[in-house]
C-alpha positions in Angstrom: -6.4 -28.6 9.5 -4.5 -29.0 6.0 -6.0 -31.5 3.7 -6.4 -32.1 0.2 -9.1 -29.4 -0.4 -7.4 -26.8 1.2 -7.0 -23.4 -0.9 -3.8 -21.5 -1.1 -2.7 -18.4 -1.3 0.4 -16.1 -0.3 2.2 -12.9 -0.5 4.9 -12.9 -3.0 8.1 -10.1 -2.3 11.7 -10.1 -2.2 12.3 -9.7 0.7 9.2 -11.0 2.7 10.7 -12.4 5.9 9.5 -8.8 7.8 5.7 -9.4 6.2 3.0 -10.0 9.1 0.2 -10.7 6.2 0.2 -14.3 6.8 -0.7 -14.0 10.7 -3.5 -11.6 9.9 -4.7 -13.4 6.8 -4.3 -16.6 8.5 -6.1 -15.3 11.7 -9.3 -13.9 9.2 -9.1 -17.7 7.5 -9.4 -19.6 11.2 -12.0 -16.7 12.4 -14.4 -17.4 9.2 -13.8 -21.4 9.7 -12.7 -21.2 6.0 -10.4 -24.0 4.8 -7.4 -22.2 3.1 -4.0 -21.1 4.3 -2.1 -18.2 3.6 1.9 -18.6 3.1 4.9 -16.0 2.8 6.8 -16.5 -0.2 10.8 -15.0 -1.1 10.2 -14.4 -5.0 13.4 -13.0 -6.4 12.1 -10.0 -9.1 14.0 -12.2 -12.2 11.8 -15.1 -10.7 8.6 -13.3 -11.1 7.6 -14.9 -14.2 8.5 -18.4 -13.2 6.6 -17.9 -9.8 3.1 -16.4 -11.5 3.4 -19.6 -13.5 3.8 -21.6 -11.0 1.1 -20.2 -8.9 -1.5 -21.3 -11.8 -0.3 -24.5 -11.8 -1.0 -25.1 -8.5 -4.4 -23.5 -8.6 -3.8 -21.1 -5.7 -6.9 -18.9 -4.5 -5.1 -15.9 -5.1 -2.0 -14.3 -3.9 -0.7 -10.7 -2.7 2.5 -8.4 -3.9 4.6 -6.9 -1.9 7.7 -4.6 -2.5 9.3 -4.9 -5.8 6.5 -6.5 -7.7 3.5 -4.5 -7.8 4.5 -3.1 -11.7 6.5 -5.6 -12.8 3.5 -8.5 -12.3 1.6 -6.5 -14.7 2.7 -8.5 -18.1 2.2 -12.1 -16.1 -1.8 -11.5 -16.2 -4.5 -12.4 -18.1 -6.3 -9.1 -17.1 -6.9 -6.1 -14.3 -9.4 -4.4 -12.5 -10.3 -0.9 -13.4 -8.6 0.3 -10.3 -5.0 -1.4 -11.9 -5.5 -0.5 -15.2 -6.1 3.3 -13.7 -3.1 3.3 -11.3 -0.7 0.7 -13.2 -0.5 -1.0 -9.2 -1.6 -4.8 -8.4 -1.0 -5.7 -4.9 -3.9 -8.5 -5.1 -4.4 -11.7 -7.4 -7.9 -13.7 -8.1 -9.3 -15.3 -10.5 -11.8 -14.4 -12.9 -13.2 -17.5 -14.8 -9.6 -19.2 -15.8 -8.3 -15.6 -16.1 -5.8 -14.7 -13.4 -6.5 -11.0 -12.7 -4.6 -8.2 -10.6 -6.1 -5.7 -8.5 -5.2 -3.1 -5.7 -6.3 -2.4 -2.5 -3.5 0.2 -1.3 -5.1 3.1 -1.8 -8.5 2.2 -0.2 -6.5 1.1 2.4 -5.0 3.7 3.0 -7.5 6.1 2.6 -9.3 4.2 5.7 -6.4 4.4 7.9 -6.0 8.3 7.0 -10.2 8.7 7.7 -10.0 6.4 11.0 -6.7 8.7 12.8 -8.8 12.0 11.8 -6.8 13.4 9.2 -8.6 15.1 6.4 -7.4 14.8 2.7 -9.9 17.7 1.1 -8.0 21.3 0.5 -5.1 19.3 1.7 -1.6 19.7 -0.2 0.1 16.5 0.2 3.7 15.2 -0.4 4.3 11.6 -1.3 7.9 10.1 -0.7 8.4 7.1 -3.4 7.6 6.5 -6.8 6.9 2.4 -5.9 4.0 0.3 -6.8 1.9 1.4 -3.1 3.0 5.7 -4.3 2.0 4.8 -7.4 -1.5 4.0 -6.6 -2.0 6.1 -3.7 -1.2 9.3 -5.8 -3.4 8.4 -8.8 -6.3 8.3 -6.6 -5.3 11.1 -4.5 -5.1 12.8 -7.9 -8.7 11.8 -9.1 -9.9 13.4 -5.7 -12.0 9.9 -5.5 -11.7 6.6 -3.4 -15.5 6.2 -3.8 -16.7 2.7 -4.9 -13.2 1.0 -4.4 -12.4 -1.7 -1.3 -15.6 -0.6 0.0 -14.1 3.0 1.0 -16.8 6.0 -0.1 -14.9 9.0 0.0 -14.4 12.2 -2.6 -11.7 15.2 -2.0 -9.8 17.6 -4.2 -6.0 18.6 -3.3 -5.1 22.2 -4.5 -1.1 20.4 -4.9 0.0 16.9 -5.0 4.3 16.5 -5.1 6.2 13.5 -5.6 9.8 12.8 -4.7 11.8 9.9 -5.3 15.1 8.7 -5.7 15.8 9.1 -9.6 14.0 12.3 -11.2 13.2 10.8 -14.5 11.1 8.3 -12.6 9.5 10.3 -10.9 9.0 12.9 -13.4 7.2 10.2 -15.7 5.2 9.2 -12.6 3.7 12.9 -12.2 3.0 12.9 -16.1 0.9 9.9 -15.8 -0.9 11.7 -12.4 -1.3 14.7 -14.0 -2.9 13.4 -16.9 -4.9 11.5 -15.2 -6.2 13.7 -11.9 -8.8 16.2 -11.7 -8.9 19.3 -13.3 -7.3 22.2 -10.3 -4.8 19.5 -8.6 -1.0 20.5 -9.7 0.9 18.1 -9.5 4.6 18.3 -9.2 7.8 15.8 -8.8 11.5 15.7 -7.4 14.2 14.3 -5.4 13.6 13.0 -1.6 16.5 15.9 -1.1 14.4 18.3 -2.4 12.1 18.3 0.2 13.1 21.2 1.9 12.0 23.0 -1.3 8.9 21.0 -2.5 7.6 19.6 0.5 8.0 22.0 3.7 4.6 23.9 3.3 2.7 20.4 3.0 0.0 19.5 5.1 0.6 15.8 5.0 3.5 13.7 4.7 3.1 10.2 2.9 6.3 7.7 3.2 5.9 5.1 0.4 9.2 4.1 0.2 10.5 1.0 2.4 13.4 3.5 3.8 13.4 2.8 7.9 11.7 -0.9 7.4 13.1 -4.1 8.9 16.3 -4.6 8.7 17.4 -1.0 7.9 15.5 -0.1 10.9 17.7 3.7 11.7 17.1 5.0 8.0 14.8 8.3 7.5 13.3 9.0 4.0 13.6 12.9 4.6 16.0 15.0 7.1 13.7 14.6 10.3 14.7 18.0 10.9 13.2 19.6 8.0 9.5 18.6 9.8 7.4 21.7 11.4 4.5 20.9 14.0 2.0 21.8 11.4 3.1 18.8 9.5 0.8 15.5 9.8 2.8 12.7 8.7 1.7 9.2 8.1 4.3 5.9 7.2 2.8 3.2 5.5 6.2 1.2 6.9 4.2 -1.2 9.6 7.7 -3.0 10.8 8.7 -1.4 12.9 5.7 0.3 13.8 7.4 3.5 15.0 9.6 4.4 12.5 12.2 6.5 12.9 10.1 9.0 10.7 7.2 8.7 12.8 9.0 8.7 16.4 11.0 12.1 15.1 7.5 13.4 13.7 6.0 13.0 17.0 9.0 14.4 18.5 8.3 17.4 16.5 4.5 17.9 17.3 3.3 16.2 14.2 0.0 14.2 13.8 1.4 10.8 13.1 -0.1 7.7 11.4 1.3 4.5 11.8 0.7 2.1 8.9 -0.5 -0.5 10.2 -4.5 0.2 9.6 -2.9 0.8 5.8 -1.9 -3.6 6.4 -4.9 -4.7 7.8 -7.7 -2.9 5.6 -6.2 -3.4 2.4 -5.6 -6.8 3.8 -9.2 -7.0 4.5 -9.8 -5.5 0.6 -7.9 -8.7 -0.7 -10.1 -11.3 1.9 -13.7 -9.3 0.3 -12.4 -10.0 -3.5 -10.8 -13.9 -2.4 -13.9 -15.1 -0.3 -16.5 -13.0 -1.5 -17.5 -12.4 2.3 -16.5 -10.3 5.3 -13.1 -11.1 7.7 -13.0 -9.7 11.3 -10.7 -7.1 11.2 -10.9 -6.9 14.7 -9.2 -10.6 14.7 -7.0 -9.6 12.1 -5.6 -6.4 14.0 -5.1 -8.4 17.3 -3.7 -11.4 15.4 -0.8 -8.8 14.6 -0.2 -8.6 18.7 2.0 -5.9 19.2 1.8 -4.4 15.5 -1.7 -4.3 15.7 -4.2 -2.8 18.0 -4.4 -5.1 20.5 
């Protein structure tokens, strides 16, 4: 039921037709017999600006980002959370006071769905394909060797090599500045072009697509020549629709240890519900809400 005390909140991306957050969030909301409701909204990146502004005026809850504004949100808030201001991401608005403040919860998310399919990140050298807002903070805190204390994930590890390929080397050569600056001592850290993979990336033991390559509607694309994968490679796609990508489907095909990334959706989703609510959801709810995407 929708009334005048209902709280709002929404994802914001461009595009955000493919996004299943609403049925999950929405799901959690019913589940907790909260009264909010969470809506999908097509934000244009040169509409950003207008769109944060509009969002205060209306006194929304809070809000998540989506692909192409986890950076550029940045200048538009009051404040961010340590986690932000260490891995320059936001994919999560709330309020602090009457400041409007950006956090993220990719990386602990993703960190759970890694721990939950089995696949170790400790000794591990690891390739990460995009230089986006999720790559972004995923490979800062891959870096630091350290999820611990963030989106309720407790969990330490040190990678001997950490390499990032993207689609313009300058980017991603700033990117793996700002990594290496930041990571642990003993992690090298290196960067290149999605075609260099057969050079930078073949000897990896995981495999982490960041980019949106192979997502609804470009649904045939591969980030990497598929045929560059070896069986030794486990390879996880943060991509949730479809859920088998063709990344993943030629990765199993291969022999590969695949992850799909749809634990990546629901517990950072569950990340963004903790810091809105200040309670619990039922991911168990939220996974089946996602029918088949999910895991029930």
């Amino acid at each position: 039921m929708i009334d005048g005390t209902t709280k709002l909140l929404g994802v914001l991306g461009w595009p955000v037709e493919h996004s299943m957050s609403p049925v999950m969030h929405n799901a959690a909301i019913q589940a907790a017999g909260l009264n909010a409701c969470y809506i999908p909204f097509p934000c244009p990146p040169e509409a950003l600006g207008d769109v944060i502004a509009g969002l205060r005026g209306l006194g929304f809850l809070g809000a998540n980002l989506t692909i192409p504004h986890k950076q550029a949100v940045i200048p538009h808030l009051d404040g961010l959370s340590e986690e932000s201001r260490f891995t320059g991401s936001v994919n999560t608005l709330y309020w602090e006071g009457d400041r409007l403040m950006g956090t993220t919860t990719d990386a602990p998310g993703a960190v759970l769905n890694l721990r939950e399919a089995g696949i170790g990140l400790d000794g591990g050298r690891v390739v990460i394909l995009g230089t986006g807002g999720a790559a972004r903070a995923l490979a800062f805190v891959l870096a630091r060797g350290s999820c611990a204390g963030t989106g309720g994930v407790d969990e330490t590890f040190r990678l001997p090599e950490l390499t990032l390929l993207g689609r313009d080397p300058k980017k991603a050569g700033a990117l793996a500045q700002d990594v290496a600056a930041a990571g642990a001592a003993g992690t090298a850290v290196r960067s290149g072009l999605l075609a260099d993979f057969a050079a930078l990336g073949g000897e990896a033991d995981l495999i982490i697509n960041c980019t949106s390559v192979g997502m609804v509607p470009d649904v045939q694309a591969c980030p990497i020549d598929p045929a560059l994968l070896k069986p030794r490679h486990a390879v996880y796609d943060i991509v949730y629709q479809p859920r088998e990508t063709v990344l993943l489907r030629e990765a199993r095909r291969t022999g590969c240890r695949t992850v799909e990334g749809v634990g990546m959706l629901v517990h950072q989703g569950a990340a963004s519900f903790r810091t809105w609510f200040g309670r619990e959801p039922d991911t168990e709810v939220m996974f089946n809400a996602l029918g088949p995407f999910g895991y029930g």
